[in-house]
VEXLUMMAR-65341 format. One line per field, with one value per atom (N, C-alpha, C, O): atom name; x, y, z; residue in three letters. Coordinates in Angstrom, 1 decimal, always signed. Example, Ala and Ser with C-alpha at 12.3 -4.5 7.8 and 13.67 -1.06 7.14 Angstrom:
atomo [N CA C O N CA C O]
xx [+13.2 +12.3 +13.2 +14.2 +12.8 +13.7 +12.9 +13.4]
yy [-5.7 -4.5 -3.3 -3.3 -2.2 -1.1 +0.0 +1.1]
zz [+7.8 +7.8 +7.8 +8.5 +7.1 +7.1 +7.9 +8.0]
residuo [ala ala ala ala ser ser ser ser]
//
This chain:
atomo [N CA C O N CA C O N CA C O N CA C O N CA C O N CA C O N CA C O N CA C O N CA C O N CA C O N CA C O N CA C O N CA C O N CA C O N CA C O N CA C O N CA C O N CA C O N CA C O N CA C O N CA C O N CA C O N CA C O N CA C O N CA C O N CA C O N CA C O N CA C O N CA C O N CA C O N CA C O N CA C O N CA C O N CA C O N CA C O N CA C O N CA C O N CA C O N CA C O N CA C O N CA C O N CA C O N CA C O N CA C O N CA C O N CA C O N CA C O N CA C O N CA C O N CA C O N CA C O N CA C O N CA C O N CA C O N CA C O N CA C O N CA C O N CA C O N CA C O N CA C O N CA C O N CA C O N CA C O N CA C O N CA C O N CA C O N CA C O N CA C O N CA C O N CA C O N CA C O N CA C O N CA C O N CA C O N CA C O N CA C O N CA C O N CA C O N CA C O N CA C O N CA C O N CA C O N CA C O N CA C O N CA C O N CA C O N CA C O N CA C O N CA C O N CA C O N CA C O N CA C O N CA C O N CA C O N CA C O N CA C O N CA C O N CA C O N CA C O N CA C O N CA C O N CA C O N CA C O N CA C O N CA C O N CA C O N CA C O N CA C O N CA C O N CA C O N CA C O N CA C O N CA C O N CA C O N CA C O N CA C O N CA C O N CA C O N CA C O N CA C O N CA C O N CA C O N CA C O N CA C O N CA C O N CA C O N CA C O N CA C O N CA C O N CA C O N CA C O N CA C O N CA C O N CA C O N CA C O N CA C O N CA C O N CA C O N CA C O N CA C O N CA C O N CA C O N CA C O N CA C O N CA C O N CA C O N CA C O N CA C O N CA C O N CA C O N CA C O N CA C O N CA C O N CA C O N CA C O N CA C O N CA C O N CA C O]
xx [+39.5 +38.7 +37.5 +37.6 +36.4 +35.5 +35.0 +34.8 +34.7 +34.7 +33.2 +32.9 +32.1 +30.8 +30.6 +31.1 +30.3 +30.1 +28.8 +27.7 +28.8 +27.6 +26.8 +25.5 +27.5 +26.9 +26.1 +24.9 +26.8 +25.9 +25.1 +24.4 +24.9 +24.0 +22.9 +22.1 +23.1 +22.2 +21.3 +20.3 +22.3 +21.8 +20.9 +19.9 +20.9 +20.1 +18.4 +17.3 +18.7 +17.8 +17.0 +16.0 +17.1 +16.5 +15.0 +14.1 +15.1 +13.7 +12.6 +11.4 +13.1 +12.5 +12.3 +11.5 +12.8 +12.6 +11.5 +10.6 +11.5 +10.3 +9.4 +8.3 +9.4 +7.8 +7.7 +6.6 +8.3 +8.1 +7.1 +5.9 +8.0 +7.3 +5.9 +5.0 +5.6 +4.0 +3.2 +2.0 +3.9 +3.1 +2.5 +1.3 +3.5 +3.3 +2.4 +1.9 +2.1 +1.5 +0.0 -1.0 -0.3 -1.4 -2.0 -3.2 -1.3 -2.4 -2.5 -1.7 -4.4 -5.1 -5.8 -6.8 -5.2 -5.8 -6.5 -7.5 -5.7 -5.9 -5.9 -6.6 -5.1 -5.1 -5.5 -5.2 -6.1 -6.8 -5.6 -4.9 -5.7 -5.1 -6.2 -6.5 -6.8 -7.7 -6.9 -5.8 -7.1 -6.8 -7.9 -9.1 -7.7 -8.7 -8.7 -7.9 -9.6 -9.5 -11.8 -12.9 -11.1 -12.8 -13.4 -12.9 -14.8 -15.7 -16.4 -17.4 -15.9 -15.7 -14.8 -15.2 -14.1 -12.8 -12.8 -12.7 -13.2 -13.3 -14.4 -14.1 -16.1 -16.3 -16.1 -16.3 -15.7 -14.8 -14.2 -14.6 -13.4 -12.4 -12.5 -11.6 -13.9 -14.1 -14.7 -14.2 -15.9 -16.0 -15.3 -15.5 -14.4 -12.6 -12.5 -12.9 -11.9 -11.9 -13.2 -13.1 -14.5 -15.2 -16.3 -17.2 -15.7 -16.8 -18.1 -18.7 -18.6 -20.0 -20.3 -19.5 -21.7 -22.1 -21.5 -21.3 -21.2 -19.9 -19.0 -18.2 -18.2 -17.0 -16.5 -17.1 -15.3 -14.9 -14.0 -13.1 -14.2 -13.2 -11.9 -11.4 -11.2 -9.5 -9.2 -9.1 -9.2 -8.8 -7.4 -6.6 -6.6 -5.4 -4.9 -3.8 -6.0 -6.1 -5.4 -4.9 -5.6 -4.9 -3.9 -2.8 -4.0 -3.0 -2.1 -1.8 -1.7 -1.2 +0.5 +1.1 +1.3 +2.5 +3.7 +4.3 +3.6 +4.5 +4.1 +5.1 +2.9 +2.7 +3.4 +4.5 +3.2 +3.4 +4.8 +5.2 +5.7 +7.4 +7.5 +8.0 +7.1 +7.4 +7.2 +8.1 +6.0 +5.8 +6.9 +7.2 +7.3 +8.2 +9.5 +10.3 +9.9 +11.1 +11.1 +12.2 +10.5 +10.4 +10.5 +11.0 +9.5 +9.4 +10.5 +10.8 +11.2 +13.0 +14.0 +15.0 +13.3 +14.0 +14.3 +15.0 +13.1 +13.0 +12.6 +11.8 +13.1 +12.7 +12.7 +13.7 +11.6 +11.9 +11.2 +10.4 +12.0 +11.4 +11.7 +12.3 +10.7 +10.5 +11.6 +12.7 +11.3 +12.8 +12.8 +13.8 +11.9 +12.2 +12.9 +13.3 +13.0 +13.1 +12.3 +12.4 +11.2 +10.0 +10.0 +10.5 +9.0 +8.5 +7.9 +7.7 +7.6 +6.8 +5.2 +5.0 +4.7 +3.5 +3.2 +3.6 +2.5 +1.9 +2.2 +1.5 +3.8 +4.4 +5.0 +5.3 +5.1 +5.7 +4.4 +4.3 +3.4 +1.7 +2.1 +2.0 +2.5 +2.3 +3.2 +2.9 +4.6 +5.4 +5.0 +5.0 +4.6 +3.9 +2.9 +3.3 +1.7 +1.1 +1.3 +1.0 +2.0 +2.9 +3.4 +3.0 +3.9 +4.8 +3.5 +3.4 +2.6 +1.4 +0.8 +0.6 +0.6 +0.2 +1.3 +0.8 +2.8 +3.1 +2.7 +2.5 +2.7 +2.7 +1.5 +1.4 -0.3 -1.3 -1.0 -1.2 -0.4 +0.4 +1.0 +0.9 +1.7 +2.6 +1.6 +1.8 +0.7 -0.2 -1.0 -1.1 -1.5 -2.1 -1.4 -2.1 -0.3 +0.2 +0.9 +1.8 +0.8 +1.5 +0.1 +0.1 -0.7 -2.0 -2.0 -3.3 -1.4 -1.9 -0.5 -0.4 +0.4 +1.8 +2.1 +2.2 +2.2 +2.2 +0.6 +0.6 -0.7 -1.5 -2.2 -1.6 -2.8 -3.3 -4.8 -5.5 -4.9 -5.8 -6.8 -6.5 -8.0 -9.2 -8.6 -8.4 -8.4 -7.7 -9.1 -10.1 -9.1 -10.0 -10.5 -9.9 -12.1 -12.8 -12.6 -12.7 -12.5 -12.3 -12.5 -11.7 -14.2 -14.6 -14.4 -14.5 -14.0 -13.3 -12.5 -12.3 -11.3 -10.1 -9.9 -9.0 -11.1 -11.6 -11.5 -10.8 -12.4 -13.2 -12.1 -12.3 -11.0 -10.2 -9.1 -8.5 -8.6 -8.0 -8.8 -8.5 -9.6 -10.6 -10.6 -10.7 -10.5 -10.9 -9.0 -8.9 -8.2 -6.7 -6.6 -5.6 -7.6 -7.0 -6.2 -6.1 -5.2 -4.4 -4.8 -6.0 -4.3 -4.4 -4.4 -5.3 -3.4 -3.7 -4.6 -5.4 -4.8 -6.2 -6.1 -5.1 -7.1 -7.2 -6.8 -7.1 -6.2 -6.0 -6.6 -5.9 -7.8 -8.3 -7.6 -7.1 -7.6 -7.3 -6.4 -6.0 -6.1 -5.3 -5.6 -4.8 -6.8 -7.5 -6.9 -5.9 -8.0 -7.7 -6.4 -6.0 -5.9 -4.1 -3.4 -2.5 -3.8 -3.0 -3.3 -2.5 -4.6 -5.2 -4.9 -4.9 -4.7 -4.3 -2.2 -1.5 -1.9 -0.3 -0.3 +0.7 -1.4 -1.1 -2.5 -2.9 -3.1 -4.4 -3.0 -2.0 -3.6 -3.4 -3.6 -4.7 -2.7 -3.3 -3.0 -2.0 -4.6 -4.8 -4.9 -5.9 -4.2 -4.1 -4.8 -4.3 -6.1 -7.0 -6.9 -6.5 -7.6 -8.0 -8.8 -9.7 -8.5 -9.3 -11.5 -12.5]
yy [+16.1 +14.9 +15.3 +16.3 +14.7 +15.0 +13.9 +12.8 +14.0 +12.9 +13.2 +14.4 +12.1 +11.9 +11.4 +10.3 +11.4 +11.4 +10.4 +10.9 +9.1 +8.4 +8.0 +8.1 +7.6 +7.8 +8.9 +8.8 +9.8 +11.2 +11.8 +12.7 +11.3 +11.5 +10.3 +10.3 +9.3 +8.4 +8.2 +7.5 +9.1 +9.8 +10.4 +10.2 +11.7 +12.9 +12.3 +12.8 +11.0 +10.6 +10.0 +9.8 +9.3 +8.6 +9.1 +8.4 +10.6 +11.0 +11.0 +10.8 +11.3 +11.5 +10.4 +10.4 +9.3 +7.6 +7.1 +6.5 +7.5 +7.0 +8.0 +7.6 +9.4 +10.0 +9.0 +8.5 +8.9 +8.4 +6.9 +6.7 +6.2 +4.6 +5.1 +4.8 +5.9 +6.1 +6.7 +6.5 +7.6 +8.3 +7.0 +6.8 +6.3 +5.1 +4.0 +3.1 +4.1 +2.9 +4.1 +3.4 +5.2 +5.4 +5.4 +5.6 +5.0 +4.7 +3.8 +3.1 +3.4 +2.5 +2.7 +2.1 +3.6 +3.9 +5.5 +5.7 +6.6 +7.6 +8.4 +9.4 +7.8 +8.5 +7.2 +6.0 +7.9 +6.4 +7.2 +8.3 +6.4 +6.4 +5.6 +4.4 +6.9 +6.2 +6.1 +6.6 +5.6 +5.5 +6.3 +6.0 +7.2 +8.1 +7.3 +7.6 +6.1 +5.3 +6.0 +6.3 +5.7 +5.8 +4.9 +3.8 +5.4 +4.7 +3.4 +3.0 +2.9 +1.6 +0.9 +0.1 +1.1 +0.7 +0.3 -0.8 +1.8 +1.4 +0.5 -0.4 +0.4 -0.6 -2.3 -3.3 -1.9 -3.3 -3.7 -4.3 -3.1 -3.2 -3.2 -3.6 -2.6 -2.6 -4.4 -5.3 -4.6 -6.1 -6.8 -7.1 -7.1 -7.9 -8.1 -9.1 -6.6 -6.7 -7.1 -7.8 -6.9 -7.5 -8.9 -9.4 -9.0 -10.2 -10.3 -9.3 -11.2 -11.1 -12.6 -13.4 -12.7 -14.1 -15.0 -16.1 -14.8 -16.2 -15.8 -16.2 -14.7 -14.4 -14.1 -13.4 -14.8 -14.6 -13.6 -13.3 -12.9 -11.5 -11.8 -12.6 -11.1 -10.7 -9.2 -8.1 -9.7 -8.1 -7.9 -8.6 -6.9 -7.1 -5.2 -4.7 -4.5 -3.4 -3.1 -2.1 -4.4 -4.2 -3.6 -3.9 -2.8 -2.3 -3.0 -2.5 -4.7 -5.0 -4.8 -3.9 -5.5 -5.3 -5.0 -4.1 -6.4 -5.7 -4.6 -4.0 -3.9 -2.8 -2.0 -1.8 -1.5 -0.9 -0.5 +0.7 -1.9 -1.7 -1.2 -0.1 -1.7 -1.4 +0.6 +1.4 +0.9 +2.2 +3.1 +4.2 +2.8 +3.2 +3.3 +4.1 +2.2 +2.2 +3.2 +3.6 +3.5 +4.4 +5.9 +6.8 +5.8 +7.3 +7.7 +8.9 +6.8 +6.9 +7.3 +8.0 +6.6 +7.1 +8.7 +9.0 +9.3 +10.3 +11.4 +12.3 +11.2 +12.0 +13.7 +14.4 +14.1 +15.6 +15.7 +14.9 +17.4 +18.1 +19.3 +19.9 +19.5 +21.3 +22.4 +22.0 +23.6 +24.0 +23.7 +24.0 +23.0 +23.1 +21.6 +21.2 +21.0 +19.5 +18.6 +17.6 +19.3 +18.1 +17.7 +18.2 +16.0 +15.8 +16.5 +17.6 +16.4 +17.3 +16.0 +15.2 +16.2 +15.6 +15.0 +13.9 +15.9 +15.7 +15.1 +14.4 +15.4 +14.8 +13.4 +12.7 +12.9 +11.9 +10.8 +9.6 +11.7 +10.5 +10.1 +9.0 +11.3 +10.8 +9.7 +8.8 +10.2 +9.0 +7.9 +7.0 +7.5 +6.5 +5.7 +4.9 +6.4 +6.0 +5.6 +4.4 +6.0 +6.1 +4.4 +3.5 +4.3 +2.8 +2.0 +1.2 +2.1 +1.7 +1.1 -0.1 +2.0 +1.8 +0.8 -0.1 +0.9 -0.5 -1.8 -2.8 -1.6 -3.2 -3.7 -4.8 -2.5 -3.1 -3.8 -4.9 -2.5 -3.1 -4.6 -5.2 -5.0 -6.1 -7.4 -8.6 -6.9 -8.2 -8.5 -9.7 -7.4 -7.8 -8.5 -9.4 -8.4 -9.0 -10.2 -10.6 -10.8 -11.8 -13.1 -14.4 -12.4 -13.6 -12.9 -12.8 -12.2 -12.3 -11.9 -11.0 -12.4 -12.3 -12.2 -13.3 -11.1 -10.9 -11.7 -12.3 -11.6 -11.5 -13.4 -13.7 -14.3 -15.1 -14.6 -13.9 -15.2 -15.1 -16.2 -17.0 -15.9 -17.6 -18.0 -17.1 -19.4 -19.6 -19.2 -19.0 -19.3 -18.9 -20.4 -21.5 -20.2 -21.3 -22.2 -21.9 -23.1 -23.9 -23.5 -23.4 -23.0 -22.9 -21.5 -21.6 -20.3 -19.4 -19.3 -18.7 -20.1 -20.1 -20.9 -20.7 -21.8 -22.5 -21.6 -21.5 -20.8 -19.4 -18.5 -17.6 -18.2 -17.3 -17.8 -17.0 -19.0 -19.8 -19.7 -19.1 -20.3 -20.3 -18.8 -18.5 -17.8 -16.2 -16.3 -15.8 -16.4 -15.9 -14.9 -14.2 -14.7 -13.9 -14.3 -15.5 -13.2 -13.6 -14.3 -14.1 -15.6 -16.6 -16.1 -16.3 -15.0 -13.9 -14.2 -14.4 -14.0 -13.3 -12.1 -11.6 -11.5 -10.3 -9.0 -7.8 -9.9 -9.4 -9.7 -9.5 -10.2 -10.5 -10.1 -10.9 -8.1 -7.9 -6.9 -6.3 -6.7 -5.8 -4.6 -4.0 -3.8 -2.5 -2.2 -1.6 -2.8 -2.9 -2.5 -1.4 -3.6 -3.0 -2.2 -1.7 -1.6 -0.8 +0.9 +1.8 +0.9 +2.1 +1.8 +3.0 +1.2 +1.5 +1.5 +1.9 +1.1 +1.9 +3.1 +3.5 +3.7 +5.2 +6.1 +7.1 +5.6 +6.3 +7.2 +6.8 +8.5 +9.4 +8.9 +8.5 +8.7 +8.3 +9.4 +10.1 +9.3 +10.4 +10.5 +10.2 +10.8 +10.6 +11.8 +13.0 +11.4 +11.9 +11.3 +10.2 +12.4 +11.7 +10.8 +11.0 +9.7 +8.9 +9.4 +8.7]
zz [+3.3 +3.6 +4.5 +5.2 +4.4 +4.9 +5.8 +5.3 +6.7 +8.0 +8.3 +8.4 +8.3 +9.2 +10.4 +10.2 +11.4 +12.5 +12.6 +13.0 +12.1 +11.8 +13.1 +13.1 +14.3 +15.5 +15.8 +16.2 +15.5 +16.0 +15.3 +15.8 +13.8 +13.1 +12.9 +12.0 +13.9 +13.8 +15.0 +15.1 +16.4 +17.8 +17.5 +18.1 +16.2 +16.3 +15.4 +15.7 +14.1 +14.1 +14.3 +13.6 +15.9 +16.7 +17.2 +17.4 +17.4 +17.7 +16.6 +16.9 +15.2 +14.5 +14.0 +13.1 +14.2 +14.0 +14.7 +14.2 +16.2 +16.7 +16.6 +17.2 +15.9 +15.5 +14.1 +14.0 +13.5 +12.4 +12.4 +12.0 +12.9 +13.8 +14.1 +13.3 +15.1 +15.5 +14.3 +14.2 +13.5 +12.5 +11.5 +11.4 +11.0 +10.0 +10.8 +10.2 +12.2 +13.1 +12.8 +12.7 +12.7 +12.4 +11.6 +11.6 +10.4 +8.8 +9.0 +9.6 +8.3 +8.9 +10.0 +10.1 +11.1 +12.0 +11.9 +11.2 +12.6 +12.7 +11.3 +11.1 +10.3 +9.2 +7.9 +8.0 +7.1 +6.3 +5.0 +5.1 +4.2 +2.7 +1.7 +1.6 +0.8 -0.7 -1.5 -1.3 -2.7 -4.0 -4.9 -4.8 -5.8 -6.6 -7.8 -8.7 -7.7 -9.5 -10.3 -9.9 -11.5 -11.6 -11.0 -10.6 -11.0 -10.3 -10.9 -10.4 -11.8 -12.5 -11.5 -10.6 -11.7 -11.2 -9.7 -9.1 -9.3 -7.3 -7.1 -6.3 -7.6 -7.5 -7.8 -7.2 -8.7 -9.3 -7.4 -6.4 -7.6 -6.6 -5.3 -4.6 -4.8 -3.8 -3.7 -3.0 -4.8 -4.8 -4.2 -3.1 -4.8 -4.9 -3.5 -3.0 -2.8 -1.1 -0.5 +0.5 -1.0 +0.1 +0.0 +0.7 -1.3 -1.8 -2.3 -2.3 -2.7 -3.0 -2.6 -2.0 -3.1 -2.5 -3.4 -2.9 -5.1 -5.4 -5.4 -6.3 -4.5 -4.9 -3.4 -2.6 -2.9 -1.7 -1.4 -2.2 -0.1 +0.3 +0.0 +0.8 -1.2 -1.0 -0.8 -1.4 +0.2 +1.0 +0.6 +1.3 -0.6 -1.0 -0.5 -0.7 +0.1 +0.7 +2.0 +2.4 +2.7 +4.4 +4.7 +4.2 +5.5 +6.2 +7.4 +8.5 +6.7 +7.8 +8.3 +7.8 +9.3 +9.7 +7.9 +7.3 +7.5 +6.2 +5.6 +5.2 +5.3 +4.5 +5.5 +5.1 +6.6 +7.8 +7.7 +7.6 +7.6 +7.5 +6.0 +5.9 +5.0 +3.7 +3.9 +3.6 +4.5 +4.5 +5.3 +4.9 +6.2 +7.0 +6.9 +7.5 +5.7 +5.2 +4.0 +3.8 +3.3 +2.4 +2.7 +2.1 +4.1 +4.9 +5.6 +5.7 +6.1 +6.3 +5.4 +5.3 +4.7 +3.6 +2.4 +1.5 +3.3 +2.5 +3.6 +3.4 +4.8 +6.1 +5.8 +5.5 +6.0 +5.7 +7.3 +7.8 +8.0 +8.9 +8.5 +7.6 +9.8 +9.8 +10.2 +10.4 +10.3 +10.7 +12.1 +12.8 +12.7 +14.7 +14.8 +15.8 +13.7 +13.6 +14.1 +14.8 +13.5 +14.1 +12.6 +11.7 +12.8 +11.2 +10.6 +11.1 +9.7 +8.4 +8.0 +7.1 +8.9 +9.0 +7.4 +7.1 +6.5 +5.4 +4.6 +4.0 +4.1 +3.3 +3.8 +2.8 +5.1 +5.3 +5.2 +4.8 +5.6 +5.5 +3.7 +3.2 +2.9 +1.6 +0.7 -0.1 +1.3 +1.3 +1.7 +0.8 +2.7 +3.5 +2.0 +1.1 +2.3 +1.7 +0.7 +0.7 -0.9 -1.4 -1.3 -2.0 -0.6 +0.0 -0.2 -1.1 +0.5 +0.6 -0.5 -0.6 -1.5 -3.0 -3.7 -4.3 -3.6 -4.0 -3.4 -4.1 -2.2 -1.6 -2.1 -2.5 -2.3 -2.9 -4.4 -4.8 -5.2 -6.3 -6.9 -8.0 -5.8 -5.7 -5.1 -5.3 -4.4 -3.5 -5.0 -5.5 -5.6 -7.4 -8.2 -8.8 -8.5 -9.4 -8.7 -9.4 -7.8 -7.0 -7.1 -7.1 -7.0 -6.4 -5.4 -5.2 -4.5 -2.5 -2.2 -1.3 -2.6 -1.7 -0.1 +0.4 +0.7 +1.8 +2.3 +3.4 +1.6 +2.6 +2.0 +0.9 +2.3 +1.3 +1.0 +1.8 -0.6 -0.7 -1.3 -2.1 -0.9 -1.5 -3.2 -4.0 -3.4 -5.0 -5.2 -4.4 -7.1 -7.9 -7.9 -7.9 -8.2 -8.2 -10.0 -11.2 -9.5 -11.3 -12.4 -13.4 -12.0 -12.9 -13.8 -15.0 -13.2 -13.5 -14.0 -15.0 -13.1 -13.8 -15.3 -16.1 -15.4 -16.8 -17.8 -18.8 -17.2 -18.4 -18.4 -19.2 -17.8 -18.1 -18.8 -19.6 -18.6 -20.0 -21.5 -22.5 -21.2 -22.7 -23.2 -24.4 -22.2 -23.1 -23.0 -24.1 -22.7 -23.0 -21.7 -21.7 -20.7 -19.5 -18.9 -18.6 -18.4 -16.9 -16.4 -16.3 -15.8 -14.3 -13.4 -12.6 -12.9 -11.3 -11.4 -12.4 -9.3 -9.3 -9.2 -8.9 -9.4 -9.8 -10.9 -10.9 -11.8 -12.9 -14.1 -15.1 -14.5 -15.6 -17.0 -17.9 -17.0 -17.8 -17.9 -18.9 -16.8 -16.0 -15.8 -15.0 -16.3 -16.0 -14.4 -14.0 -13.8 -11.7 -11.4 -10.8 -11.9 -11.5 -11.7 -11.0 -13.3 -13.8 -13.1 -12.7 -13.1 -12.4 -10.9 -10.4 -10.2 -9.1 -9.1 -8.2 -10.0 -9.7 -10.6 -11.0 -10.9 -11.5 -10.7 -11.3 -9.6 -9.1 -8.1 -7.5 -8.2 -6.6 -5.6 -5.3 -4.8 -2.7 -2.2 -2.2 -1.4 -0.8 +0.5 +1.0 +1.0 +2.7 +3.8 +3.9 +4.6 +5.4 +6.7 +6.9 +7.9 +9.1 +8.9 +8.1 +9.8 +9.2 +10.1 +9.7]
residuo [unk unk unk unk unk unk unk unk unk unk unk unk unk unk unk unk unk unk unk unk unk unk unk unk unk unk unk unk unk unk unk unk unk unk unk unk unk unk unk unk unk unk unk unk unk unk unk unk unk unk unk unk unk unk unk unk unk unk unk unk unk unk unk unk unk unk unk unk unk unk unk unk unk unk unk unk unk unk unk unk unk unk unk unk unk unk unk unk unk unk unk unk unk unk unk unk unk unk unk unk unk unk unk unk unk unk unk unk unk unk unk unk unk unk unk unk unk unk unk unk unk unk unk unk unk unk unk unk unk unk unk unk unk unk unk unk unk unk unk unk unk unk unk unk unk unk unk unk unk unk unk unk unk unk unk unk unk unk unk unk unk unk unk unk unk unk unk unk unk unk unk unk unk unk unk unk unk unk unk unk unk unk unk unk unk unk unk unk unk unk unk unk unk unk unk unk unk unk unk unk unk unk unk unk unk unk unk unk unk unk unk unk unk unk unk unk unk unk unk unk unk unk unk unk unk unk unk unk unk unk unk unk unk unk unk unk unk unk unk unk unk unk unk unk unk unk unk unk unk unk unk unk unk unk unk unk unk unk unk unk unk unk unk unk unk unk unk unk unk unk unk unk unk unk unk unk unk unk unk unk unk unk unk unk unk unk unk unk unk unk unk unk unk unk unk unk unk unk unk unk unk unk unk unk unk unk unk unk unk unk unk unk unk unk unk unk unk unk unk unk unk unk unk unk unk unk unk unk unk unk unk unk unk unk unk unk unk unk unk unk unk unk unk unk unk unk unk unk unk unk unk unk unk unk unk unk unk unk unk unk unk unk unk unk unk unk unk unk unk unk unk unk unk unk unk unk unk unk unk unk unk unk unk unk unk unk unk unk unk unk unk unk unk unk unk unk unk unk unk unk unk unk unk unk unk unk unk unk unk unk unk unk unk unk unk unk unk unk unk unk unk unk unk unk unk unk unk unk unk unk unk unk unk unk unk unk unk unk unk unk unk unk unk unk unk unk unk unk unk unk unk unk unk unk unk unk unk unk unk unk unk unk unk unk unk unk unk unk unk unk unk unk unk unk unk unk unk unk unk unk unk unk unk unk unk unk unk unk unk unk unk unk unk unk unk unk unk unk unk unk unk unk unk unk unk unk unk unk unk unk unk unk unk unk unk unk unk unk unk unk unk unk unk unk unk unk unk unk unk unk unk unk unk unk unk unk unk unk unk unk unk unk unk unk unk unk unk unk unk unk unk unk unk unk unk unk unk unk unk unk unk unk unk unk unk unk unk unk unk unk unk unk unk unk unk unk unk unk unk unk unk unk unk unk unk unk unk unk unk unk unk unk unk unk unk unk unk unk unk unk unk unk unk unk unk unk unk unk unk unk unk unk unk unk unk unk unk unk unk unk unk unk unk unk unk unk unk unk unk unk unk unk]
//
């Protein structure tokens, strides 16, 4: 029989829980995360997050508190350290990020989900009936989306 010691294995992951916590509280901050889509695409996209003069900011990009947990819970979940038992920096930013790219994923195909976002104006959502487009926002035809749950995230200082 093989016996775990879950107290004491959940004693020794405590430090590496709270490097973890501050590591994941720095993307967005100290460490940014891109997405590598073509450049169709990113500007498309960048649009989307910042608006134009008929089209209002859905910022579906943020790095706010649920992405944050979402990212954190993934990076726990896949905790790698070094031999000193420190974290392993790089790979946990990527996991992280990683987490990251679904929650943008999920805010697309939701409408906004976690974050809200401006509805689509009438007259749009008119014209995207009449062509047979998706109702989401932000999915017309789903190019956007699709390239961003298969783009690389690349995680840098920020």
């Amino acid at each position: 029989m093989i016996r775990v010691d879950n107290a004491r294995m959940l004693a020794s992951l405590s430090p590496l829980r709270a490097q973890l916590v501050a590591l994941v509280a720095d993307l967005g901050g100290r460490y940014k995360a891109e997405l590598r889509l073509p450049q169709v695409l990113q500007t498309r996209l960048l649009r989307f997050a910042l608006g134009t003069r008929r089209m209002p900011a859905r910022d579906v990009l943020v790095v706010n508190g649920h992405a944050r947990a979402h990212a954190l819970e993934r990076a726990a979940a896949k905790i790698r350290t070094t031999s000193t038992g420190k974290l392993s920096v790089l790979p946990m930013l990527q996991v992280a990020a990683s987490a990251l790219r679904e929650v943008w994923v999920e805010r697309l195909y939701s409408s906004g989900g976690d974050v809200r976002l401006a509805p689509l104006s009438a007259s749009w959502r008119k014209a995207k009936r009449r062509r047979g487009l998706d109702p989401r926002i932000g999915i017309a035809t789903g190019d956007m989306v699709r390239a961003v749950e298969r783009s690389p995230v690349i995680v840098s200082r920020a």
